[in-house]
N, C-alpha and C positions, 0 to 999 in steps of 0.2 A: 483407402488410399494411403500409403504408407509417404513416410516422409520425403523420400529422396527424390519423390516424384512429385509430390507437392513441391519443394525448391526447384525440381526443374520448371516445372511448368510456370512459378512464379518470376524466374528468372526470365524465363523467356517474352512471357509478358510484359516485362519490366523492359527489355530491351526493344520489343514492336513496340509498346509507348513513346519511348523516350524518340525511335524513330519516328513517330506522329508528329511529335512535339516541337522537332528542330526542323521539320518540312523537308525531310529529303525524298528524292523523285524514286518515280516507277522501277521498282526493280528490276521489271523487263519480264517475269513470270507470272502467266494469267491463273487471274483466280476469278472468280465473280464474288460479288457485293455480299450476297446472303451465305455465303459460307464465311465471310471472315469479318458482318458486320458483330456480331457476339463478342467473338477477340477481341474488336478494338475497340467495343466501349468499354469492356472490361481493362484495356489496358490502360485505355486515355482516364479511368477510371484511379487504377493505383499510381498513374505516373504525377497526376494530379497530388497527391498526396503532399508532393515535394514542396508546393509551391506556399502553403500555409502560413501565416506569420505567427511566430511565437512573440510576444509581447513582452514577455518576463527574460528573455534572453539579448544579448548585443549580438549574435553570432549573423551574419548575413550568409547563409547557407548557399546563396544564389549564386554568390563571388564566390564563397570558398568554403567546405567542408574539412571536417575529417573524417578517417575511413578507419582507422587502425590505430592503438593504443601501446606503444613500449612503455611503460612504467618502472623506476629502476628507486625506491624509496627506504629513508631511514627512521624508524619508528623510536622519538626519545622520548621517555615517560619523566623524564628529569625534568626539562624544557618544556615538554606538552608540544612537542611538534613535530610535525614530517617534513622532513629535505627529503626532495627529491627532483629528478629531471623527468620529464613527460616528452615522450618524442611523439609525434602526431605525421604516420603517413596521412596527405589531404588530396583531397582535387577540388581541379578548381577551374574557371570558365576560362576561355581565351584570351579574357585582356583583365582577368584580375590582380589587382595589383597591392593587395594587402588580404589578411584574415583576421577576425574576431575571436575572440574567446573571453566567454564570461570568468572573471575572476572576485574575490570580495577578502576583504584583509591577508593578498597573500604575498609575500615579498618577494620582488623575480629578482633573481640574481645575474641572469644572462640569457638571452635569446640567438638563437641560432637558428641558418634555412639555409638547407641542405648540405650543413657542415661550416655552415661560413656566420661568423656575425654578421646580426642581422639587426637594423634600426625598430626599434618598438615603442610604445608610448602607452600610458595607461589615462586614459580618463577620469573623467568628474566621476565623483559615486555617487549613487541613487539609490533611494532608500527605497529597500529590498534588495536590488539588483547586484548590488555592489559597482565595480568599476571594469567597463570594456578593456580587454588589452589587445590592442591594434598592434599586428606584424608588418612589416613591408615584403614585400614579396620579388624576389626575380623573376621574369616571363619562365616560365615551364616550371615553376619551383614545384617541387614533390614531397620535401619532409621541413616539417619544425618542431626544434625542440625548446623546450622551454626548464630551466633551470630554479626553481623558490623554494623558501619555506613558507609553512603554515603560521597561523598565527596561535598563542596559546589557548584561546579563548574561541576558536573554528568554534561555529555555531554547529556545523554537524558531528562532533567529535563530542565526545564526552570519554575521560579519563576518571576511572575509578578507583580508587587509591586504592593499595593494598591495606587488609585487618584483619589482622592476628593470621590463622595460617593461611588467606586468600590473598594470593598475587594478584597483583594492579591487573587493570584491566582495560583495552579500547574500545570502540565500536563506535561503528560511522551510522550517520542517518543521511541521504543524500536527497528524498523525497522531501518537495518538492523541489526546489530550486537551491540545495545548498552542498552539491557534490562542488560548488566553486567554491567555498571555504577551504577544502582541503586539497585540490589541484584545479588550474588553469584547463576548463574545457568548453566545448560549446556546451550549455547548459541547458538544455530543450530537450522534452520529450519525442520531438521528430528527428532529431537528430542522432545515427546509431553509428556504433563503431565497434570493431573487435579489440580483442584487446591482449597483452602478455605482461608480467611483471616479476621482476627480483625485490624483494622487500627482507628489510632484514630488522627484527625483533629480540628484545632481549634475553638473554638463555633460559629457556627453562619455559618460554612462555611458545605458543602454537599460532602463526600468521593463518588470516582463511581468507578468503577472498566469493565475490560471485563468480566464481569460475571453478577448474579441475584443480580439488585439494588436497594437503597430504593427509595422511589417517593416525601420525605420530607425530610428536615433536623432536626438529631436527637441533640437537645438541649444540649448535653455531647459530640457532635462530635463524636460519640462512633459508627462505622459500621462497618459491620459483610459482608460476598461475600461468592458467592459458583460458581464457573464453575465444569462442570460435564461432559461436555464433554472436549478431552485431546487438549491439544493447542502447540503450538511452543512458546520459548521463546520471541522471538519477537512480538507477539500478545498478552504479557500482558500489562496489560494500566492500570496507575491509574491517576486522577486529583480530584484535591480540588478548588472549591471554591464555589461562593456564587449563588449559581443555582436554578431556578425553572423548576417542569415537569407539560408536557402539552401532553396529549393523543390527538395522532392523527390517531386513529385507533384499531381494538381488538386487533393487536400484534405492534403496532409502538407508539413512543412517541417521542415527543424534550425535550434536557434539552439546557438553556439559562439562562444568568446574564438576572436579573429581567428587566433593558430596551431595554432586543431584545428579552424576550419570546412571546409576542404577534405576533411580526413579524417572528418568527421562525415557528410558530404554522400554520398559513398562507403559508409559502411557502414551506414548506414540509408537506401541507397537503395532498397529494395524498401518501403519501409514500406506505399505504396499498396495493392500485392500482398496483405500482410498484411490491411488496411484492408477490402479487396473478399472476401477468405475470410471474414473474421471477418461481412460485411453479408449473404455467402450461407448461414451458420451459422443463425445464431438474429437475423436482422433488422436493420433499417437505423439505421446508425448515428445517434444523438440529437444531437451535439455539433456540428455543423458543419463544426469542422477537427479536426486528430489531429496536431499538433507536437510537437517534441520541444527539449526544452534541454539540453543539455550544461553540469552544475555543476563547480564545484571539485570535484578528487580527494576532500577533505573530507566529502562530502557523505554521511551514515550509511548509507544503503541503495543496491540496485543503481537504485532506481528509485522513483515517488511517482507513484500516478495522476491528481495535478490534470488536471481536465477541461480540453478542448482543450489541453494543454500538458504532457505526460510530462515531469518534472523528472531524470534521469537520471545517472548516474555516469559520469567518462569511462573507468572500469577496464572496459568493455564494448567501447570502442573496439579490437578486437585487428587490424584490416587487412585484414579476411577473412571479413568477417561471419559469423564462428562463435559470436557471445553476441547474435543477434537473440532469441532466446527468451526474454531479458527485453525487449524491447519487444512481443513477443505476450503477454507477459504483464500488461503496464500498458496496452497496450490490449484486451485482454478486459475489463479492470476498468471501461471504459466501459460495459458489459453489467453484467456482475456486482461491485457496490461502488458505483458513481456512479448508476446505474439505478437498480436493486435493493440498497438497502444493507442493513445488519447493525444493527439497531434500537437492540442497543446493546453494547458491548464483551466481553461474555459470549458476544456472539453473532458472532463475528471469523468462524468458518470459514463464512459461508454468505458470506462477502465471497471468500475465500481460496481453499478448497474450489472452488467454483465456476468461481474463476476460473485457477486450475491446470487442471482440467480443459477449461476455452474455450482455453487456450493451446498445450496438447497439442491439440486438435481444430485450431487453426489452424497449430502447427507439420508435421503431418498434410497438412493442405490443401495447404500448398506446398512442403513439402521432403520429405512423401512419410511412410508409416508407418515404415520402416526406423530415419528421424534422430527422429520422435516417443516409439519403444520404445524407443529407446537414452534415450532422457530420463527415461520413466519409471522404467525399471530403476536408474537414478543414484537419483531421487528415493527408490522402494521404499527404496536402502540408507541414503540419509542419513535418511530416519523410521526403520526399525528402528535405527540407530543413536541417535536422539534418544528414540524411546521407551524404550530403556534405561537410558538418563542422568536421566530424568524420572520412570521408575519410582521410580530408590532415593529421589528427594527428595518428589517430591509426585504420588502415583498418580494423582491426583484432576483433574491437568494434563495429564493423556494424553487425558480426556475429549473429544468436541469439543462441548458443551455445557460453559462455563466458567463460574466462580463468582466473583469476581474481586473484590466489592465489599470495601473496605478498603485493594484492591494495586492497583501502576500497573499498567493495561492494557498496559503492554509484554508484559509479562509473558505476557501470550497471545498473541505473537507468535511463536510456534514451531513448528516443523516439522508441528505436531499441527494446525493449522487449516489449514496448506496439504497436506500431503503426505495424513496421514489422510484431510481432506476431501476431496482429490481421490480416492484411493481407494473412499469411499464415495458417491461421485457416479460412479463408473465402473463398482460395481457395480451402482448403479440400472440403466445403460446396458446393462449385460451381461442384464441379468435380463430385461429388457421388452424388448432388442431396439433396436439403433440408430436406427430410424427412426421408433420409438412415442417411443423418449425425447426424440429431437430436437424434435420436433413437441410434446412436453411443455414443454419448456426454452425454445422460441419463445413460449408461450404465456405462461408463465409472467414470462419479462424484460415481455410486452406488457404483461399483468394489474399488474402491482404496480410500472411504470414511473413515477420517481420518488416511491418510497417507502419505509419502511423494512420489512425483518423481521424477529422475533425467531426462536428456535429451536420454542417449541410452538404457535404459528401454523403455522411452516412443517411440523413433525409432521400437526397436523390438515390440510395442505393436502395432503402428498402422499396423505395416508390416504382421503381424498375425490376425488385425482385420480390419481394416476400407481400408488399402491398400491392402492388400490380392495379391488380380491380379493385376500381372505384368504390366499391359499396363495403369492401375489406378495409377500406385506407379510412373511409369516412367511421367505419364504426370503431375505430382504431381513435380517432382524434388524437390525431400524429401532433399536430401544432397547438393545442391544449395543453399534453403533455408536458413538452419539450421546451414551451416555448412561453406558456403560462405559470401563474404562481400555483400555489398550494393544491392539493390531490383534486383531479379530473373525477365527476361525479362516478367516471365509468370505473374506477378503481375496482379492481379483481376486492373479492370479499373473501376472504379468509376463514376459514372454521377450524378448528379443534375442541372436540367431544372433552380432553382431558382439561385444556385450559377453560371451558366452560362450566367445568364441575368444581377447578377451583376456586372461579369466581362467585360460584355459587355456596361453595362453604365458607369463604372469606365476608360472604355478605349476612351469613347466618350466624358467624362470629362477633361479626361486628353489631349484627341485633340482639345479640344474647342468645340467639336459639340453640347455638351450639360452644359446648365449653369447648377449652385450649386442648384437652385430654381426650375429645374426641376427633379432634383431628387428623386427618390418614398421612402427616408428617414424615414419618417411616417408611410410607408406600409410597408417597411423590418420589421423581425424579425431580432433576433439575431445575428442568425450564418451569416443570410445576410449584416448586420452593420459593425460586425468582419469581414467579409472577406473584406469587399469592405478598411474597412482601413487599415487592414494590409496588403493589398496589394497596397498604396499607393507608386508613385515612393523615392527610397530616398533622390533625390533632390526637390522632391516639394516645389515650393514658399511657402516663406512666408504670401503671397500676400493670395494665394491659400486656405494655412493653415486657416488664419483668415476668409473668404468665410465661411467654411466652420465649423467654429467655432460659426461664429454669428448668420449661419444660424439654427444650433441644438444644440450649450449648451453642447457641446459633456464633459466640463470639468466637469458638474453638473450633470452626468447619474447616476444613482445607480446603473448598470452594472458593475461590475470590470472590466470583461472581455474586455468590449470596451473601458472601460476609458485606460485599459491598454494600447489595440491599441493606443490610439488615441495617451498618453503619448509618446510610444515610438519612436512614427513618428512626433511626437513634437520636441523628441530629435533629431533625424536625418535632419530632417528641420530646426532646430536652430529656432521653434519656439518658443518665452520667453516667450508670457502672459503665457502658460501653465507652466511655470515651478516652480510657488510656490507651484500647486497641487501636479506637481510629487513629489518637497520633502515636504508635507506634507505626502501623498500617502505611499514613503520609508520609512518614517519615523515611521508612523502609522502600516503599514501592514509587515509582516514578510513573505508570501508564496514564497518561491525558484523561481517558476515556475517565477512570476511578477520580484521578484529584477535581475535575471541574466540577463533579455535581456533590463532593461534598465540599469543597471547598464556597460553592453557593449556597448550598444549604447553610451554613454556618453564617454566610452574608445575611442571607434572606431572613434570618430568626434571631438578627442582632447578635450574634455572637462572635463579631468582629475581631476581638482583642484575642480569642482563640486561636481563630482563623489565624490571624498576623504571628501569633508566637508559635505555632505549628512551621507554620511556612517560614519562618525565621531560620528557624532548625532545620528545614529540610531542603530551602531551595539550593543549597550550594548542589545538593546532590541530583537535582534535576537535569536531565538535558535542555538546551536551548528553545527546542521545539517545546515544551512543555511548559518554560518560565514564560516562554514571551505570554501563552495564552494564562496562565494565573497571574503576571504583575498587571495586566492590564483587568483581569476580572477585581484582584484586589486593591488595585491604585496604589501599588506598589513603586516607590523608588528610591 
């Protein structure tokens, strides 16, 4: 089914719902019951969608939306802030008489509806939330715009100074809730709008936006964006700086600072590859194009699914395309998250979930099941690992139905919405059989294409389609899952032949049976390298340590991945040669994932005053996302 008829037909469903919903009469053309009862539970199905509350936002979408996005902004790297105006086509019910939009340290300068000033008020702030700003509205009103600046300190912004010949740099994080730091919007992932913008950047430096981008830099800094299809607030993205593009395919390209575009070019060259499994999976891709940016080391995660434009980490870059598996994993999220999103931050793992499992499906497709179950089996160990750290603090976080209202949705960013929910998406697959689930999963991305879901919508939907019979649903243990703590006995079991041979010469290592020199080092990949260290004991010698240091240069890999391992087990070992890397490493690199487990390790093994003068030096250069979660691991303030 190609796309243009998946929107028709969603469209059209969306419109007999909405007609369900407001009770208007008999058309006057017969139909009978069992021809049109299918449609309409399907429609009263997505029309339902609407009505969700998002917790984390002020926006009352019921009174009054937005639909449509003019963005007209000024990018100052001096000031650290963007001026600009946000005009917002909206609709809005019969008798509403004002609209919300989440905002958090932004200063409005003037409001306007429909050309006219217009009375506005901003509320108390609430921690996380920031502060509602309430519009008054004239009966029919159709547009508002909204005039601020940002504050220097936007929690989603991080500015990165220019050093030596690298021009300053921006780039927004808007997941989850902090696209309000740097514009006035409904801030909810059920809420979608399209979007256009004039943004103007300093010379010399490249605006990109999630939407259609330039492939040059325009000499007056002067770019123009158009998204057309409708997004969540959290998936808009902008960054400035001094970038080159490089096509790596009829719909894929990289952008990169001039001395990582050649090596960007190179290891996301298969992205196409990627691109064409994932369209032979579950359907044709929506977005257009599938680019990728290469941000500061800085940047808090491996990766960000802004549509048409994967914002990306260069710790992925290792020379040898062995950490492509996060780019199949932020483009699944075209499918599952930018499609089909997550209604509201409770409801993280049917983003997650979802899309861990389309990424093992696509890493599958092209490098075959062997490098897929070696994936898995990593994943399996770091959720059993996380479920037990999560147990002693909060059972209730193990769930993958989350409860969240009060805390910041980071908070539900944990191994439990990706690793759990891919697990119980792989059971559905095991139970019905690969090719009933697939054919479920197509339908499904079609059916509710650009819209949101919550958790017991999607309960009643697979109970009506994929679980059906009883004895399917019961072996399933749907509400165990979803709705319980820690891994369901029935958890899919994973094997890999290769990760079993590692653990089997790590354990022959560790008894002496096998020296350092005869380990097949050289012949592992990857996933094998990572497993075998970070499964090292935590007291391993020093003695040991260095063995195995002199014998592979583990400190000089261009792997992050493993360097991390190796670091981390450096710290728990109190092995020192390594420790000018790590705080070069901390210092240099900014992704969450890397600072938390050594930055605990260093707690954990008394190595406190480290820890503190590390982070001393490096937190200016963190993003937001990243300081909140280490000043609170290190009691920092």
């Amino acid at each position: 089914m190609n796309l243009n008829h998946i929107s028709a037909q969603t469209t059209a469903l969306l419109l007999f719902g909405t007609a369900l919903l407001c009770g208007c009469g008999d058309t006057g053309e017969s139909s009978s019951a069992s021809e049109n009862s299918a449609l309409s539970a399907k429609a009263q199905r997505i029309a339902a969608m609407e009505q969700v509350t998002d917790h984390h936002s002020f926006a009352r979408p019921e009174e009054a939306r937005i639909t449509h996005l003019s963005w007209d902004a000024n990018v100052d790297f001096d000031t650290r802030t963007i001026s600009g105006c946000a005009t917002y086509d909206i609709e809005t019910s019969n008798d509403a008489e004002r609209i919300i939009l989440d905002t958090h340290e932004l200063t409005i300068e003037g409001v306007t509806v429909d050309g006219q000033p217009a009375t506005f008020a901003l509320g108390e702030a609430q921690e996380h939330l920031g502060r509602p700003l309430t519009v008054d509205l004239s009966a029919g009103a159709k547009q508002v715009s909204i005039c601020y600046v940002s504050d220097p300190g936007a929690d989603a912004l991080l500015w990165v100074e220019a050093q030596g010949d690298q021009a300053p740099f921006l780039f927004t994080q808007s997941q989850a809730i902090l696209a309000r730091t740097w514009i006035p919007v409904q801030d909810s992932p059920g809420i979608r709008f399209t979007y256009d913008a004039n943004v103007r950047v300093p010379q010399g430096l490249m605006a990109l936006m999630s939407a259609k981008n330039p492939t040059a830099i325009d000499p007056d800094g002067r770019y123009s964006f158009r998204m057309t299809q409708p997004i969540p607030a959290y998936l808009l993205a902008l960054a400035a700086g001094e970038v080159e593009y490089r096509s790596v395919g009829q719909r894929c390209a990289v952008y990169a600072v001039p001395n990582l575009i050649e090596e960007a070019a190179y290891e996301f060259g298969e992205m196409e590859d990627l691109l064409l499994a994932a369209e032979a999976l579950y359907g044709t891709y929506a977005w257009e194009r599938y680019d990728l940016l290469i941000l500061p080391a800085a940047f808090p995660f491996g990766g960000m699914e802004n549509p048409r434009l994967t914002f990306a980490t260069p710790t992925i870059i290792a020379g040898d395309r062995s950490l492509v598996a996060l780019v199949a994993h932020e483009l699944a999220h075209s499918w599952s998250g930018n499609l089909v999103t997550n209604a509201t931050w409770d409801d993280f793992w049917l983003n997650e979930g979802f899309t861990v499992y389309f990424e093992q499906r696509i890493m599958e497709a092209v490098y075959g099941r062997e490098i897929s179950e070696m994936l898995a089996t990593l994943s399996y160990q770091g959720l059993v690992d996380e479920v037990d750290a999560i147990q002693d603090l909060n059972p209730d976080d193990t769930h993958l139905k989350l409860h969240l209202q009060g805390r910041n949705p980071d908070d539900g960013m944990t191994a439990i919405a990706y690793d759990k929910g891919y697990f119980f998406i792989r059971l559905m697959e095991e139970t019905v059989g690969r090719e009933r689930f697939d054919a479920w999963l197509s339908d499904y991305f079609a059916t509710y294409a650009f819209k949101g879901m919550d958790t017991e919508r999607f309960v009643d939907y697979l109970k009506t389609t994929l679980l059906a019979d009883p004895s399917t649903l019961a072996a399933v243990n749907l509400d165990a899952w979803i709705y319980g703590p820690g891994l369901p006995p029935n958890c899919p079991t994973v094997s890999s032949p290769r990760i079993q041979n590692v653990d089997a010469a790590l354990a022959a290592w560790e008894a002496g049976e096998t020296s350092t020199a005869d380990l097949p080092w050289n012949d592992w990949v990857y996933q094998e390298r990572y497993r075998f260290l970070s499964n090292l004991a935590d007291d391993t010698s020093v003695e040991r340590m260095t063995e195995l240091d002199d014998a592979w240069k583990i400190g000089a890999t261009g792997n992050n991945e493993i360097l991390f391992a190796w670091m981390e087990q450096a710290v728990r070992s109190g092995y020192q040669p390594a420790y000018p890397r790590l705080e070069s490493f901390l210092i240099e690199v900014g992704r969450r994932k890397f600072l938390t487990p050594l930055y605990r390790a260093m707690k954990e093994t008394n190595q406190m005053d480290m820890a503190l003068a590390i982070y001393k030096q490096a937190r200016p250069g963190y993003h937001a996302v990243a300081t909140g979660t280490m000043d609170e691991l290190l009691a920092w303030n």
